[in-house]
CHARMM internal coordinates of N, CA and C (Angstrom, degrees):
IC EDIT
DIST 1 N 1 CA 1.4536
DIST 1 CA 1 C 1.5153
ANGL 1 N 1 CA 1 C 110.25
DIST 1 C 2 N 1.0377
ANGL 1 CA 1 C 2 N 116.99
DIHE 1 N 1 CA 1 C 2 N -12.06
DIST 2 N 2 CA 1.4215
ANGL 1 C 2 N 2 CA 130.34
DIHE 1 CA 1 C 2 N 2 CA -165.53
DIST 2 CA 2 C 1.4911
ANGL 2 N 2 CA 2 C 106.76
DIHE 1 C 2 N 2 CA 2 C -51.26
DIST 2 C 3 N 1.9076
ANGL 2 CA 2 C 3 N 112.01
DIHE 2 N 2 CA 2 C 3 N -79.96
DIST 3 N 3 CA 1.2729
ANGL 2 C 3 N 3 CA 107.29
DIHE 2 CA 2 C 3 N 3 CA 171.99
DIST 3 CA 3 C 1.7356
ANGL 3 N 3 CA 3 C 126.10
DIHE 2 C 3 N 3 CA 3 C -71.69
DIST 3 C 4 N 1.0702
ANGL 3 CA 3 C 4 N 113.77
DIHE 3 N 3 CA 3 C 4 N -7.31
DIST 4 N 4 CA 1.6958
ANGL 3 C 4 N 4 CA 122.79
DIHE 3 CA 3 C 4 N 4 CA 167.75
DIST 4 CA 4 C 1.1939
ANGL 4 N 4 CA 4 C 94.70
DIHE 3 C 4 N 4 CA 4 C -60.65
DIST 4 C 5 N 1.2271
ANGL 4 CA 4 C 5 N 120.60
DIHE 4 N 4 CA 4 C 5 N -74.92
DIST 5 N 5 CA 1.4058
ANGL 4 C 5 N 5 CA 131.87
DIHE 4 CA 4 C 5 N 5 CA -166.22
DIST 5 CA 5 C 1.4487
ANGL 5 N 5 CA 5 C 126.98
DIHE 4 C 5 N 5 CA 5 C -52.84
DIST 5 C 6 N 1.8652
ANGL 5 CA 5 C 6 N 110.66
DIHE 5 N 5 CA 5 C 6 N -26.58
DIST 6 N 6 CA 1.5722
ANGL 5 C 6 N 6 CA 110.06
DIHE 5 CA 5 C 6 N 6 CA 162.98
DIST 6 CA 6 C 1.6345
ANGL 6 N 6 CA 6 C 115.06
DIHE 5 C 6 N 6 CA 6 C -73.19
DIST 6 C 7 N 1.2157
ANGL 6 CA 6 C 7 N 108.92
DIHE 6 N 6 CA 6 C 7 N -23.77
DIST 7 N 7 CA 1.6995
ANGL 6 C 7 N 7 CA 116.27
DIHE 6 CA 6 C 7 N 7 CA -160.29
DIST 7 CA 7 C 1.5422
ANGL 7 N 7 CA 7 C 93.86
DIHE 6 C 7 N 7 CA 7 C -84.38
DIST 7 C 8 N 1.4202
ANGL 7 CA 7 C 8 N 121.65
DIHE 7 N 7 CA 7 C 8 N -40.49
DIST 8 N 8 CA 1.5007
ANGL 7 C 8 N 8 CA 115.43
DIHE 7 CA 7 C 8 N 8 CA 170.58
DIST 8 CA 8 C 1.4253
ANGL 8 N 8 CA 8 C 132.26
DIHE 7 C 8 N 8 CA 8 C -43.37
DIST 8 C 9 N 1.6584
ANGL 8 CA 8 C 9 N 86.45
DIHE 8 N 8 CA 8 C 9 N -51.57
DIST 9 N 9 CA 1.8521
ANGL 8 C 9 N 9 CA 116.75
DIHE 8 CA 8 C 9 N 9 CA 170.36
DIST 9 CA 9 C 1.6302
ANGL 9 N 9 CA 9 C 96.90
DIHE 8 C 9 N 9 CA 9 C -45.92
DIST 9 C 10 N 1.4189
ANGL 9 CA 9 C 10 N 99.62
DIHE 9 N 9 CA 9 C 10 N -76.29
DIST 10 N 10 CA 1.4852
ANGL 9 C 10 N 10 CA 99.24
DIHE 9 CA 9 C 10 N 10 CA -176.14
DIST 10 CA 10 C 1.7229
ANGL 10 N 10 CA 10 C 147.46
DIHE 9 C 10 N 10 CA 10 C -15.20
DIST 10 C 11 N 1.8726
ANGL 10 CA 10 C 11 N 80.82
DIHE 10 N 10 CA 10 C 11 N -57.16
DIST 11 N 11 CA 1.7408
ANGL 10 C 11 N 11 CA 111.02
DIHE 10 CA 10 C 11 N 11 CA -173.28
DIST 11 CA 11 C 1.9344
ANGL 11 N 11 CA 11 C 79.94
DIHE 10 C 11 N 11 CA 11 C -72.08
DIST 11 C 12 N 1.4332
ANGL 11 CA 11 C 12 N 116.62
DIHE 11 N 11 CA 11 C 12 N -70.55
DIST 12 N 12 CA 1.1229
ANGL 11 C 12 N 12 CA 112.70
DIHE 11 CA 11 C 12 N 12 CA -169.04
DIST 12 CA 12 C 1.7695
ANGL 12 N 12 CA 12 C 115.23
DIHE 11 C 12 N 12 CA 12 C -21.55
DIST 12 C 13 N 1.4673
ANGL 12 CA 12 C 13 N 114.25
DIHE 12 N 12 CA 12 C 13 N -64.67
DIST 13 N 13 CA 1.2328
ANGL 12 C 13 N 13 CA 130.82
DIHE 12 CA 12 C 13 N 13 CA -153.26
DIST 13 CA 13 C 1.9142
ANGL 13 N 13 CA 13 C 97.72
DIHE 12 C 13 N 13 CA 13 C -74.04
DIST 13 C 14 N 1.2939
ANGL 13 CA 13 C 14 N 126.85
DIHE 13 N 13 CA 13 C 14 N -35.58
DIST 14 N 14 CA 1.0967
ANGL 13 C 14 N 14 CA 142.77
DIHE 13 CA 13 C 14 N 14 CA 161.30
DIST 14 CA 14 C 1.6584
ANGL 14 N 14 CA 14 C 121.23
DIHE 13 C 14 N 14 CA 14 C -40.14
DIST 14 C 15 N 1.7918
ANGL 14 CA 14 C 15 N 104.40
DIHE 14 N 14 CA 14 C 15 N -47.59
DIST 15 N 15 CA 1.4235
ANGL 14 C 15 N 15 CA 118.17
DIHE 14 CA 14 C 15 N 15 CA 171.46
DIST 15 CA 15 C 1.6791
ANGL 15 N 15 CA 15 C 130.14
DIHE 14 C 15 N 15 CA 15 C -87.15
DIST 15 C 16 N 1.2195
ANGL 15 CA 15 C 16 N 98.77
DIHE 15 N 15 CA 15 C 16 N -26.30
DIST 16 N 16 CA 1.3191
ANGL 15 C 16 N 16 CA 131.83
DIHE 15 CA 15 C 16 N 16 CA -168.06
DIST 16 CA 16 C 1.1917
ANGL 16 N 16 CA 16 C 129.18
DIHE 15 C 16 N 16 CA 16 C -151.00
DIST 16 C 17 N 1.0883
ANGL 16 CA 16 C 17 N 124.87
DIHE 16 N 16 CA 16 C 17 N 47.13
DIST 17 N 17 CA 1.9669
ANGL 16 C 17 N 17 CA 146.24
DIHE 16 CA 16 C 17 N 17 CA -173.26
DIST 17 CA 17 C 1.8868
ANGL 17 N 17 CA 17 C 101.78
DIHE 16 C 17 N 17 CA 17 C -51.44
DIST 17 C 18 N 1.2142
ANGL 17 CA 17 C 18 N 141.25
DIHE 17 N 17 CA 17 C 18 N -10.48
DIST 18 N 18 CA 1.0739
ANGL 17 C 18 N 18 CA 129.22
DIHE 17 CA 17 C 18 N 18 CA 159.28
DIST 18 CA 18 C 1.7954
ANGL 18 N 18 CA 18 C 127.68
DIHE 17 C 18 N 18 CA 18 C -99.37
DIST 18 C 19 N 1.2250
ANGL 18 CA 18 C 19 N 98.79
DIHE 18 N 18 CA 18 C 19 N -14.64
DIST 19 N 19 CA 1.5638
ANGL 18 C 19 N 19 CA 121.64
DIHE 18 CA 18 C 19 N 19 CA 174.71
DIST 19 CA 19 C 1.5554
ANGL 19 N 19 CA 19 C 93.07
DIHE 18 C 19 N 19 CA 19 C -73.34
DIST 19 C 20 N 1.5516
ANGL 19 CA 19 C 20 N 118.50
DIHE 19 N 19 CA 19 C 20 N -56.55
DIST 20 N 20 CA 1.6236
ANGL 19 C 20 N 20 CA 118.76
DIHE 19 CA 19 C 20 N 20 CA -161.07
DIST 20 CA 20 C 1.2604
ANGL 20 N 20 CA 20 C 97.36
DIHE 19 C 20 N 20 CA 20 C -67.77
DIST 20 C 21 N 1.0234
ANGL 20 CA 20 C 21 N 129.16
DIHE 20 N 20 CA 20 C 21 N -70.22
DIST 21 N 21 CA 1.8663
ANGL 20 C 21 N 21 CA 132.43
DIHE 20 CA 20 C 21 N 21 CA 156.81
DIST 21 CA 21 C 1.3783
ANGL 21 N 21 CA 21 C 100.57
DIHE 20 C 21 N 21 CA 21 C -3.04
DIST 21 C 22 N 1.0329
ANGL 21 CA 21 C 22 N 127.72
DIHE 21 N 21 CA 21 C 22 N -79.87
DIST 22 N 22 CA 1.3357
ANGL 21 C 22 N 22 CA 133.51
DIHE 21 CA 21 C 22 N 22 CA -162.34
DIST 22 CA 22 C 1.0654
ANGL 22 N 22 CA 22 C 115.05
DIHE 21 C 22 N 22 CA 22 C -75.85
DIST 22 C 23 N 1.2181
ANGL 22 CA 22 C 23 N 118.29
DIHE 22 N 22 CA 22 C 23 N -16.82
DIST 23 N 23 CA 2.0304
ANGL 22 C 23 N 23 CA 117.65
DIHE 22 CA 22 C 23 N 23 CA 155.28
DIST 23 CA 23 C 1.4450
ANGL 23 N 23 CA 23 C 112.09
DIHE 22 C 23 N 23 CA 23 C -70.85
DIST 23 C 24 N 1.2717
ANGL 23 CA 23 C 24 N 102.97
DIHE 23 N 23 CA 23 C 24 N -38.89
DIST 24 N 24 CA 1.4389
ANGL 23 C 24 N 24 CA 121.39
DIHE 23 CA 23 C 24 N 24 CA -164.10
DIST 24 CA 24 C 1.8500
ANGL 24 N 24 CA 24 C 103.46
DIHE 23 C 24 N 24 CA 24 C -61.28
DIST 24 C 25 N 1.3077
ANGL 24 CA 24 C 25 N 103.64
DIHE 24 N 24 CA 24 C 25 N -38.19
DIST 25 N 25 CA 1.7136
ANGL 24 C 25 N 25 CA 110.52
DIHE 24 CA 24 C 25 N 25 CA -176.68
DIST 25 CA 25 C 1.4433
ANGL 25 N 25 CA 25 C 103.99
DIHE 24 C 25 N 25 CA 25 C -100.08
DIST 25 C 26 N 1.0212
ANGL 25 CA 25 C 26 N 128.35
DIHE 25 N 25 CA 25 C 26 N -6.99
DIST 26 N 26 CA 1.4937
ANGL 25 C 26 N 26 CA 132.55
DIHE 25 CA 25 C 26 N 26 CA -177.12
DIST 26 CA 26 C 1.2834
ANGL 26 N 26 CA 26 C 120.10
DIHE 25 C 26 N 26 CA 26 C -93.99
DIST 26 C 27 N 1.5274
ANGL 26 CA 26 C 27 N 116.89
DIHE 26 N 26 CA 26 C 27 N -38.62
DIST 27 N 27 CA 1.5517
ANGL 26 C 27 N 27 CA 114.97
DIHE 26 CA 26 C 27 N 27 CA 166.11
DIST 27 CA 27 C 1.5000
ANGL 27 N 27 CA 27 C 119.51
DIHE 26 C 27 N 27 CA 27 C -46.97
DIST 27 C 28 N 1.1028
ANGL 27 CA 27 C 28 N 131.00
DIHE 27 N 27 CA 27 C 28 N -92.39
DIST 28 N 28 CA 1.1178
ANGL 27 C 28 N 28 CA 143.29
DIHE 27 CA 27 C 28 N 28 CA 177.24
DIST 28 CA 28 C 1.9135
ANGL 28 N 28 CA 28 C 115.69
DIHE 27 C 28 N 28 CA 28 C -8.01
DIST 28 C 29 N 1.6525
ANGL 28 CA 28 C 29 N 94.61
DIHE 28 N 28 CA 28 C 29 N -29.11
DIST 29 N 29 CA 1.5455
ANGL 28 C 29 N 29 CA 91.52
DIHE 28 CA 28 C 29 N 29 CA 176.37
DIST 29 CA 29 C 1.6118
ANGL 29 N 29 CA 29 C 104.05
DIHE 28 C 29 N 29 CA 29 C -106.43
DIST 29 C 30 N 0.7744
ANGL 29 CA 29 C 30 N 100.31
DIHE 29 N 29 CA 29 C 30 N -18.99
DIST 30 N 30 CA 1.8198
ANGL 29 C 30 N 30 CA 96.98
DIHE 29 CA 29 C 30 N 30 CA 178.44
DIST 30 CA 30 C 1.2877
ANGL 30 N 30 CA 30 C 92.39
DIHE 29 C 30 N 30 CA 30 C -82.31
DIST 30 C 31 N 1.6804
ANGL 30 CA 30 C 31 N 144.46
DIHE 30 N 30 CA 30 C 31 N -45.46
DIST 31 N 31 CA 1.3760
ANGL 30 C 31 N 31 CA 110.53
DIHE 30 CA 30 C 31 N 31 CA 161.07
DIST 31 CA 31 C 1.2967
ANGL 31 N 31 CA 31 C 127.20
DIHE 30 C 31 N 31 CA 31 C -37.69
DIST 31 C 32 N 1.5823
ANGL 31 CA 31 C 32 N 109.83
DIHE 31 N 31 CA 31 C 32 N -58.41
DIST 32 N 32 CA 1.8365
ANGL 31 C 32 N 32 CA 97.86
DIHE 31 CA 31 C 32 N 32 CA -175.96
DIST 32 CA 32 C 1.4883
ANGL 32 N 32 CA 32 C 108.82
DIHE 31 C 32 N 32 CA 32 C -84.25
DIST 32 C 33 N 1.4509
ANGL 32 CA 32 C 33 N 137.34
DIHE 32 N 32 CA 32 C 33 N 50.90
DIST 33 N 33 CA 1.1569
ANGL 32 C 33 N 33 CA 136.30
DIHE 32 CA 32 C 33 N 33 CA 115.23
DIST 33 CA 33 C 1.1017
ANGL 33 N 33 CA 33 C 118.76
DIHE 32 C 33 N 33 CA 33 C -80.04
DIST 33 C 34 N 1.5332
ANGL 33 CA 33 C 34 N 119.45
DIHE 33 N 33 CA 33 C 34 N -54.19
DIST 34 N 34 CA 1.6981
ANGL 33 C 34 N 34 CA 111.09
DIHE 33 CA 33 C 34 N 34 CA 179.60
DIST 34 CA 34 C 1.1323
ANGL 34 N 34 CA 34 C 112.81
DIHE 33 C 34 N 34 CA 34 C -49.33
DIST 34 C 35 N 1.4564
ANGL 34 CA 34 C 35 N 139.94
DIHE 34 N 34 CA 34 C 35 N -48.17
DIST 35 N 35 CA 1.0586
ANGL 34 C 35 N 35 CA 142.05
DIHE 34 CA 34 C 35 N 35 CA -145.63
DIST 35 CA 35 C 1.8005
ANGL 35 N 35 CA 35 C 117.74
DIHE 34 C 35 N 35 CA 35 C -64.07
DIST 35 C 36 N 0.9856
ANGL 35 CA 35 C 36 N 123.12
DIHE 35 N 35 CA 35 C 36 N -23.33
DIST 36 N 36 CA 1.8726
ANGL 35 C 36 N 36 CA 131.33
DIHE 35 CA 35 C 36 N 36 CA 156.01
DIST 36 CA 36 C 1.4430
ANGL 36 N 36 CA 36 C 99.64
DIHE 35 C 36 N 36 CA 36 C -56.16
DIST 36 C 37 N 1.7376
ANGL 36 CA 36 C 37 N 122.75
DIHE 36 N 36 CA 36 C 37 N -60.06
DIST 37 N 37 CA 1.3734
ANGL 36 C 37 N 37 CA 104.94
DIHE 36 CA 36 C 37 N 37 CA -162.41
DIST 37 CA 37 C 1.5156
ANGL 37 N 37 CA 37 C 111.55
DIHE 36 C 37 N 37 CA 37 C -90.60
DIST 37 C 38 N 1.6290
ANGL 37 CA 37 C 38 N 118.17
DIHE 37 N 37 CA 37 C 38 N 3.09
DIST 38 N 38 CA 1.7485
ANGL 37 C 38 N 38 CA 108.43
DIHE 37 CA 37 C 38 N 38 CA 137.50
DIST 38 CA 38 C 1.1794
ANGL 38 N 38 CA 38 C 127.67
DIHE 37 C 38 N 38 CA 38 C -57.95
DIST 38 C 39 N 1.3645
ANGL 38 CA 38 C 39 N 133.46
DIHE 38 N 38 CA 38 C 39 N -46.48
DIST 39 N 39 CA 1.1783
ANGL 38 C 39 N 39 CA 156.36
DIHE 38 CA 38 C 39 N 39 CA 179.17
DIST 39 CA 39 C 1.6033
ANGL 39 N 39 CA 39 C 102.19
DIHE 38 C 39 N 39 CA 39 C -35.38
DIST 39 C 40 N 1.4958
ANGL 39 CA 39 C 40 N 92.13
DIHE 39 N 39 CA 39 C 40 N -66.80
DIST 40 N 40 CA 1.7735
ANGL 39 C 40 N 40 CA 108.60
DIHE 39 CA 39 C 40 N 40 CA -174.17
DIST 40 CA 40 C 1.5355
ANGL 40 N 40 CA 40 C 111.91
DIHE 39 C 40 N 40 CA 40 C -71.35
DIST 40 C 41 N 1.3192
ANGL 40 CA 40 C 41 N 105.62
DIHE 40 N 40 CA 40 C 41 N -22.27
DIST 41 N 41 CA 1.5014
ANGL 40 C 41 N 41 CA 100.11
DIHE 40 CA 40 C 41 N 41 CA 176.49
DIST 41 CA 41 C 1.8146
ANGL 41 N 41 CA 41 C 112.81
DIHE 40 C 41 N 41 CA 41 C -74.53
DIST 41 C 42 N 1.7347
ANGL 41 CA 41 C 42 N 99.78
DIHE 41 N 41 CA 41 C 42 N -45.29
DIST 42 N 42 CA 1.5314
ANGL 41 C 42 N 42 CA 106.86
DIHE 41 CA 41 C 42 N 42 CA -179.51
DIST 42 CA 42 C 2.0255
ANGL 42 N 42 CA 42 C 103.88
DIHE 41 C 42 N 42 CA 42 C -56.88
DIST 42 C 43 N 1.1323
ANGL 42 CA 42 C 43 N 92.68
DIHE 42 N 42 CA 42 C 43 N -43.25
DIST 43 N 43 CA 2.1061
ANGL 42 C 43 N 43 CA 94.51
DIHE 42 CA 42 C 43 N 43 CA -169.63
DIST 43 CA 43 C 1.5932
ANGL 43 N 43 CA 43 C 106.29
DIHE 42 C 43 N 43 CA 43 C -50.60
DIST 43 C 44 N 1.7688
ANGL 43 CA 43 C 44 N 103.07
DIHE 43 N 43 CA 43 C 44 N -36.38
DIST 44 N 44 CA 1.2708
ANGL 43 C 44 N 44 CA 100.99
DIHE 43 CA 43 C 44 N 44 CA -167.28
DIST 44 CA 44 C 1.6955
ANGL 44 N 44 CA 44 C 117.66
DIHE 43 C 44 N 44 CA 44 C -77.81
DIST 44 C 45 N 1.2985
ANGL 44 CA 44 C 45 N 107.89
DIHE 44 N 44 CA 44 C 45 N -24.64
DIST 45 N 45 CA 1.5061
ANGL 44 C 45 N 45 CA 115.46
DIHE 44 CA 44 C 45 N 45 CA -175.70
DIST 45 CA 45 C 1.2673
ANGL 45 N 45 CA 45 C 104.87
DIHE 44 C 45 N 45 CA 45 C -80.22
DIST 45 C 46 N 1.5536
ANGL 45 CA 45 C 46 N 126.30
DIHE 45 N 45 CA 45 C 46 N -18.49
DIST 46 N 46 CA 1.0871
ANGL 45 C 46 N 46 CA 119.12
DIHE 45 CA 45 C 46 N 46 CA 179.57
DIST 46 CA 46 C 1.6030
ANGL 46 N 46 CA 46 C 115.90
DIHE 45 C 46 N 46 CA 46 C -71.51
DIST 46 C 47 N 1.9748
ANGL 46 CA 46 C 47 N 102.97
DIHE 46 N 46 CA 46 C 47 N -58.78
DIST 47 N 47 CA 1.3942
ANGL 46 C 47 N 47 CA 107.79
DIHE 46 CA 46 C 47 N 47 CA 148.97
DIST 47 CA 47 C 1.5977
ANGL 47 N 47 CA 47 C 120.68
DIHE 46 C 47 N 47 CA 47 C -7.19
DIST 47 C 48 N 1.5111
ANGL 47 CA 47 C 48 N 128.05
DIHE 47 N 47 CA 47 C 48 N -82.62
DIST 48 N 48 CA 1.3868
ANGL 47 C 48 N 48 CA 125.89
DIHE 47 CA 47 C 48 N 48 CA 164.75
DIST 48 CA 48 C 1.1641
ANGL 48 N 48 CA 48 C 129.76
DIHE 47 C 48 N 48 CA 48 C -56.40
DIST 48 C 49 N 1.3431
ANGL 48 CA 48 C 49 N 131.27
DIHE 48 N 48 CA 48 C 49 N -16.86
DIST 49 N 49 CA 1.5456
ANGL 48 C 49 N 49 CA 126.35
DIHE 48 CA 48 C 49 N 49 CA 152.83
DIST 49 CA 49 C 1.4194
ANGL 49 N 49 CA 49 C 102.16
DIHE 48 C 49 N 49 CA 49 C -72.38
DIST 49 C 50 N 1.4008
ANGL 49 CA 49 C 50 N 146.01
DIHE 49 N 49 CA 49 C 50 N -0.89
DIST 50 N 50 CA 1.4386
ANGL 49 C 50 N 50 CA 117.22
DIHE 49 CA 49 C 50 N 50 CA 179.82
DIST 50 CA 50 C 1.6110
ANGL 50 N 50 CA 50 C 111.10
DIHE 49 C 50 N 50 CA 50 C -98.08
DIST 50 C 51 N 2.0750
ANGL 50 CA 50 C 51 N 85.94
DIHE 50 N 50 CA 50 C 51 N -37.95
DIST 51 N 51 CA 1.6351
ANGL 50 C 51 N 51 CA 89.36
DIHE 50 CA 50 C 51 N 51 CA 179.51
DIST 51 CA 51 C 1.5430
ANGL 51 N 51 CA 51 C 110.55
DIHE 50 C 51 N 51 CA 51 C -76.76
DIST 51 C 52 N 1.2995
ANGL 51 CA 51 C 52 N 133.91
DIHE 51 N 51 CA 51 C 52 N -5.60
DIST 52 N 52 CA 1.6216
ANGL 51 C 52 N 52 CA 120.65
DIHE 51 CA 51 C 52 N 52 CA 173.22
DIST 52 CA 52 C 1.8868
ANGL 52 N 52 CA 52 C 92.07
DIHE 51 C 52 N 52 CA 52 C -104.10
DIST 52 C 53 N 0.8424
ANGL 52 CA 52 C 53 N 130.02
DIHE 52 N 52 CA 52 C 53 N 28.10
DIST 53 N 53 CA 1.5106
ANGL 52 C 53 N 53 CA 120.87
DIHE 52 CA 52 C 53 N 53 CA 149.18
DIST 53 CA 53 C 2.1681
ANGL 53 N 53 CA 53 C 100.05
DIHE 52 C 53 N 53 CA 53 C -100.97
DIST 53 C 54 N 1.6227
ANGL 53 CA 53 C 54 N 100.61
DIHE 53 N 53 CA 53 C 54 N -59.70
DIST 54 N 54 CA 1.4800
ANGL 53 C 54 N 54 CA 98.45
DIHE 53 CA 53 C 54 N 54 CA -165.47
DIST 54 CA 54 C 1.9841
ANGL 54 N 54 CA 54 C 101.04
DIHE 53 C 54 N 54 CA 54 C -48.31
DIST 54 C 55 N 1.6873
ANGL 54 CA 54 C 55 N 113.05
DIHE 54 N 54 CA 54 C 55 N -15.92
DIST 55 N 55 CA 2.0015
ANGL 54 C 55 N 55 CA 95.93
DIHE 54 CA 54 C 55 N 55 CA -166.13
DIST 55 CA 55 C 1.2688
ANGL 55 N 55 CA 55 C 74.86
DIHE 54 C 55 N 55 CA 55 C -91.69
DIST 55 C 56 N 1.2421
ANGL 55 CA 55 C 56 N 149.20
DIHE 55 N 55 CA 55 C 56 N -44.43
DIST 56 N 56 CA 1.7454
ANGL 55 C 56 N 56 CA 147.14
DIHE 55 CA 55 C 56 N 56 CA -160.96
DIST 56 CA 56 C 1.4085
ANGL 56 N 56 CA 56 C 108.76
DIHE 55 C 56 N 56 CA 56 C -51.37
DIST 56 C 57 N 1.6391
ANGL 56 CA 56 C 57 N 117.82
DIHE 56 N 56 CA 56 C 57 N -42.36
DIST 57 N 57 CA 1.3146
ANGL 56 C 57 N 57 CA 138.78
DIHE 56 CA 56 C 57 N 57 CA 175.90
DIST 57 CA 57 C 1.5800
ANGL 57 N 57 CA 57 C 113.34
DIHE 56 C 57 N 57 CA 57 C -19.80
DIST 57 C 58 N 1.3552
ANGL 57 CA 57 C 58 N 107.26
DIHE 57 N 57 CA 57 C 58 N -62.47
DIST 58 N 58 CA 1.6865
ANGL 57 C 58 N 58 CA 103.19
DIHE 57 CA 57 C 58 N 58 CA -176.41
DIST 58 CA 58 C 1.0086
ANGL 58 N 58 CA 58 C 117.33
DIHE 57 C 58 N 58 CA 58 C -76.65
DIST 58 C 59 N 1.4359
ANGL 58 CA 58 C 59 N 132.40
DIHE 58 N 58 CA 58 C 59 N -22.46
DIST 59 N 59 CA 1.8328
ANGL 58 C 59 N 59 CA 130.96
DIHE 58 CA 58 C 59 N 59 CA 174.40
DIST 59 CA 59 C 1.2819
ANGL 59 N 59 CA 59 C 99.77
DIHE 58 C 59 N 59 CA 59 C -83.38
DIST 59 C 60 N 1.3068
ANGL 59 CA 59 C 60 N 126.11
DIHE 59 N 59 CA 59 C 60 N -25.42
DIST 60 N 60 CA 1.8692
ANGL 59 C 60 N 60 CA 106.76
DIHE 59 CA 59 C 60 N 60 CA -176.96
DIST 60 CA 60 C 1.5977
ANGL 60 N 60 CA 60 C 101.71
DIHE 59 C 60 N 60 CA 60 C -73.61
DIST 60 C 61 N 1.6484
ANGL 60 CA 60 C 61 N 123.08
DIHE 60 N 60 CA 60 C 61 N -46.25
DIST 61 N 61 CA 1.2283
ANGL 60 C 61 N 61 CA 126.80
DIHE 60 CA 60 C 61 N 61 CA 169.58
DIST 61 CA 61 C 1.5708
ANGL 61 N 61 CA 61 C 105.60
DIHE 60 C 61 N 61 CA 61 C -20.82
DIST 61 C 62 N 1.4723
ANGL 61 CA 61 C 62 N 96.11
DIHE 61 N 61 CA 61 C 62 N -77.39
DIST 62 N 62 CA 1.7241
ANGL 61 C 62 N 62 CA 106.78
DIHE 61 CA 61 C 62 N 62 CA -165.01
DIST 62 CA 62 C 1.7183
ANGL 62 N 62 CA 62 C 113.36
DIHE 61 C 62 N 62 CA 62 C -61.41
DIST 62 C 63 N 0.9350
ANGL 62 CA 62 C 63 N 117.06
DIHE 62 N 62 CA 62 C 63 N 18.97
DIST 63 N 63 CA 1.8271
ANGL 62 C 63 N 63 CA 134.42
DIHE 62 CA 62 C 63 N 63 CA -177.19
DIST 63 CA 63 C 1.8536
ANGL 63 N 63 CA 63 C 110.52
DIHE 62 C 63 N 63 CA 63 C 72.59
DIST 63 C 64 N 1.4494
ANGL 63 CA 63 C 64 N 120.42
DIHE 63 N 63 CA 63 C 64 N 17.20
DIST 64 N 64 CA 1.2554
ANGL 63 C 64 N 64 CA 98.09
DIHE 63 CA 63 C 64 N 64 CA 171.57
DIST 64 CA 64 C 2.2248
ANGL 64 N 64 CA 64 C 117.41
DIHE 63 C 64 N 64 CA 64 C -79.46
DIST 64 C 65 N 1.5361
ANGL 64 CA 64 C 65 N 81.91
DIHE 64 N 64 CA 64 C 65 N 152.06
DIST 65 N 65 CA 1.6497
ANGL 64 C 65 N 65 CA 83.94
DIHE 64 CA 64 C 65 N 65 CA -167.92
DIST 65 CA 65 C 1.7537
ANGL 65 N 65 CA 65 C 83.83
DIHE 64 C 65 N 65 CA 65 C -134.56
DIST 65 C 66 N 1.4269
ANGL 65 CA 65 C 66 N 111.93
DIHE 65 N 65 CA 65 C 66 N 139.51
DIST 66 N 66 CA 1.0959
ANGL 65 C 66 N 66 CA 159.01
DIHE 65 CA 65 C 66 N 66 CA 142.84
DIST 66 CA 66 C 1.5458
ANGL 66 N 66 CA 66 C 103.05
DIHE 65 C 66 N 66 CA 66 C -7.68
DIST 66 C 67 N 0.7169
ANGL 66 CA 66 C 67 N 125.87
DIHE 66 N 66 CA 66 C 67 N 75.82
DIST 67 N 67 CA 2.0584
ANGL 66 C 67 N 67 CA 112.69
DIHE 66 CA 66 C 67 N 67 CA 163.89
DIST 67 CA 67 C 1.6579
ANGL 67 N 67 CA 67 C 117.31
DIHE 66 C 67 N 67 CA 67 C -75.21
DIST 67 C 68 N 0.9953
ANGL 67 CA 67 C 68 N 110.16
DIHE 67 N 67 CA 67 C 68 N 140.29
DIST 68 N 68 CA 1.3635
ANGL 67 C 68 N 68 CA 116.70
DIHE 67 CA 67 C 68 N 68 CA 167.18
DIST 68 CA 68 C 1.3713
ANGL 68 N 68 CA 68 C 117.83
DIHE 67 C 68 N 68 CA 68 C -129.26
END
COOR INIT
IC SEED 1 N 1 CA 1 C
IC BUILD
């Protein structure tokens, strides 16, 4: 997304130079809003990686392995 994403900026800022401005100062805080409900999203998946390892627990014991 990197260079997509400057050339967008660009055309944007080219058509509309106060809109791009205003993306331009606006990201950075709408990241640190999202950034709690990443947090809570990462804690929670972890949550389910622990409890589908602890039910996995007795078949890995007994040698079952995973095929893919």
């Amino acid at each position: 997304m990197g260079f997509f994403g400057l050339l967008l900026w660009l055309v944007l800022f080219v058509l509309c130079w106060p809109l791009a401005l205003l993306a331009l100062v606006m990201w950075p805080l709408v990241w640190l809003l999202t950034l709690p409900f990443r947090l809570i999203g990462l804690s929670v998946e972890a949550v389910f990686a622990l409890l589908k390892a602890i039910l996995f627990l007795p078949a890995r014991v007994l040698g079952w392995r995973e095929t893919r």
